[in-house]
MIZA-507857 format. One record per residue (C-alpha): residue number from 1; residue in one letter; x, y negated, z. Coordinates in pm, whole numbers, plus 50000, padded with zeros to 5 digits. Layout:
+------+------+-------+-------+-------+
| resi | resn |     X |     Y |     Z |
+------+------+-------+-------+-------+
|  NUM |    a |     X |     Y |     Z |
...
+------+------+-------+-------+-------+
***
This chain:
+------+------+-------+-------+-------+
| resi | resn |     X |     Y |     Z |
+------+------+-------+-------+-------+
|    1 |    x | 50000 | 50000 | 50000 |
|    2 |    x | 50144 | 49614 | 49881 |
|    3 |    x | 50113 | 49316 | 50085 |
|    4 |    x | 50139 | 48991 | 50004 |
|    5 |    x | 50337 | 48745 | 50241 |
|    6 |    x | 49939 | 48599 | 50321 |
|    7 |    x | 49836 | 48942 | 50457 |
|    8 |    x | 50210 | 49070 | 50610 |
|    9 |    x | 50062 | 48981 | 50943 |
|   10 |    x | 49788 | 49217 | 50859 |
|   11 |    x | 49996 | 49513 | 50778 |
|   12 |    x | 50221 | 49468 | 51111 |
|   13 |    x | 49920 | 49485 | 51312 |
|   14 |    x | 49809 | 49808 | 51134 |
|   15 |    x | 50167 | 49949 | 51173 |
|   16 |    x | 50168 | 49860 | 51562 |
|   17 |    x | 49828 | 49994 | 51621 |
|   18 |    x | 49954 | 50316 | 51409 |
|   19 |    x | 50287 | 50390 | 51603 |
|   20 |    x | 50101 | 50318 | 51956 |
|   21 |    x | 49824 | 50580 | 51841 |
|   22 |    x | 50080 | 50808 | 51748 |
|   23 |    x | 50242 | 50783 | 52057 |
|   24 |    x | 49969 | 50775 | 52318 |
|   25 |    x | 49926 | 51128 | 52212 |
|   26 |    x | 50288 | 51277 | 52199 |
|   27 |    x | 50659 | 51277 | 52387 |
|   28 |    x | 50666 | 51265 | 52698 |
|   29 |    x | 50956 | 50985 | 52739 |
|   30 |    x | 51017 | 50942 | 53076 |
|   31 |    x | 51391 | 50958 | 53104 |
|   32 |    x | 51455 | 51030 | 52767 |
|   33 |    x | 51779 | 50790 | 52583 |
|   34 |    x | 51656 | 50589 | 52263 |
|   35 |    x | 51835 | 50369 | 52064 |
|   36 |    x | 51592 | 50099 | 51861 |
|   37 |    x | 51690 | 49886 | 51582 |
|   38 |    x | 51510 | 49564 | 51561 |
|   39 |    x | 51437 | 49479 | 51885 |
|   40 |    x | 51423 | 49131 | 51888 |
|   41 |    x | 51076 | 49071 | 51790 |
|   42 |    x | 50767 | 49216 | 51558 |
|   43 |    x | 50707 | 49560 | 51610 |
|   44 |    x | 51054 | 49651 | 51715 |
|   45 |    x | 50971 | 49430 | 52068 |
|   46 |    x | 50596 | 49559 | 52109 |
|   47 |    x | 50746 | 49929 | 52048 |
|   48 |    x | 51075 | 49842 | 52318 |
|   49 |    x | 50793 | 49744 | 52563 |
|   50 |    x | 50595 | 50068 | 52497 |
|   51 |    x | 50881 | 50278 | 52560 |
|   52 |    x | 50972 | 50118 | 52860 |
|   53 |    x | 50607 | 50130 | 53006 |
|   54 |    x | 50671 | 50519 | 52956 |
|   55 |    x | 51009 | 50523 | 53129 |
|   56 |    x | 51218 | 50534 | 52842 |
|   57 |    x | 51633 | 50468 | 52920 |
|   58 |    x | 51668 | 50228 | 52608 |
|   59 |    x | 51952 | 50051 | 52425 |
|   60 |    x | 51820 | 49764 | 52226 |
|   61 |    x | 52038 | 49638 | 51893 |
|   62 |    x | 51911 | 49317 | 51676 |
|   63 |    x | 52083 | 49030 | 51528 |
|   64 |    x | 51949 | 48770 | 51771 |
|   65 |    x | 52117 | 48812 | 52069 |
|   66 |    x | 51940 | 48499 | 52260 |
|   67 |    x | 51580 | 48699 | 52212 |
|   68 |    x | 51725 | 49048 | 52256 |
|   69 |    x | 51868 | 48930 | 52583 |
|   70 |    x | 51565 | 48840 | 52721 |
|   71 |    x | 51379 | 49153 | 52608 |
|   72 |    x | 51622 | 49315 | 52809 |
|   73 |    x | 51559 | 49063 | 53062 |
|   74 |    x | 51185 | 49103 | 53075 |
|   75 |    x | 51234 | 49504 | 53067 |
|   76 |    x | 51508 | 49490 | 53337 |
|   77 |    x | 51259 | 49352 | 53577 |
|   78 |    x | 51000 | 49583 | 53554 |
|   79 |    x | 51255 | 49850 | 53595 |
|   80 |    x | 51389 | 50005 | 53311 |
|   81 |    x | 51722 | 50050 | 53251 |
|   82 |    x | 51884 | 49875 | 52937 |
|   83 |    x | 52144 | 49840 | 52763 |
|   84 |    x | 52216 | 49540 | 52495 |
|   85 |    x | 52432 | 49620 | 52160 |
|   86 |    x | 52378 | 49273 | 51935 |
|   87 |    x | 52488 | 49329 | 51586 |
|   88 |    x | 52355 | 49410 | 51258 |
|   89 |    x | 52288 | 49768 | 51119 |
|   90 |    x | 52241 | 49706 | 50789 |
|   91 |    x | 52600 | 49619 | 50701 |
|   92 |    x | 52826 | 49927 | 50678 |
|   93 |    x | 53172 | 49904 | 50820 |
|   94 |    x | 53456 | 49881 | 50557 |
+------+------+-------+-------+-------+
***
């Protein structure tokens, strides 16, 4: 299914409501380690939240460190344990 820019907002709130479905019915997490890409915001910080609320051990990577940071901050005081890699996967070391 296409999008156009007017309706991405549309298709991000499908994709969150998908993934939270899926979820509600699967894994248990508690304890598990998972490493998520795209953190920072969008679905990668509704799904970081999710994961945490089910007592996932997480380690967060995006490109903005300032709003990663205080993901991890906001996680961190509701007692999940995190750990903070900023960078960017997308580029491949040479």
């Amino acid at each position: 299914m296409c999008y156009s820019a007017n309706n991405s907002w549309k298709y991000i709130e499908y994709a969150k409501h998908k993934a939270f479905l899926h979820l509600e019915n699967t894994l248990e997490l508690s304890g598990k380690r998972i490493w998520l890409t795209g953190a920072s915001s969008g679905i990668g910080r509704a799904l970081a939240h999710e994961l945490a609320r089910r007592g996932a051990v997480l380690a967060l990577t995006s490109r903005n460190c300032a709003e990663l940071d205080r993901l991890a901050q906001e996680l961190r005081s509701n007692g999940t344990r995190v750990t903070v890699v900023s960078g960017d996967v997308s580029i491949e070391p040479r």
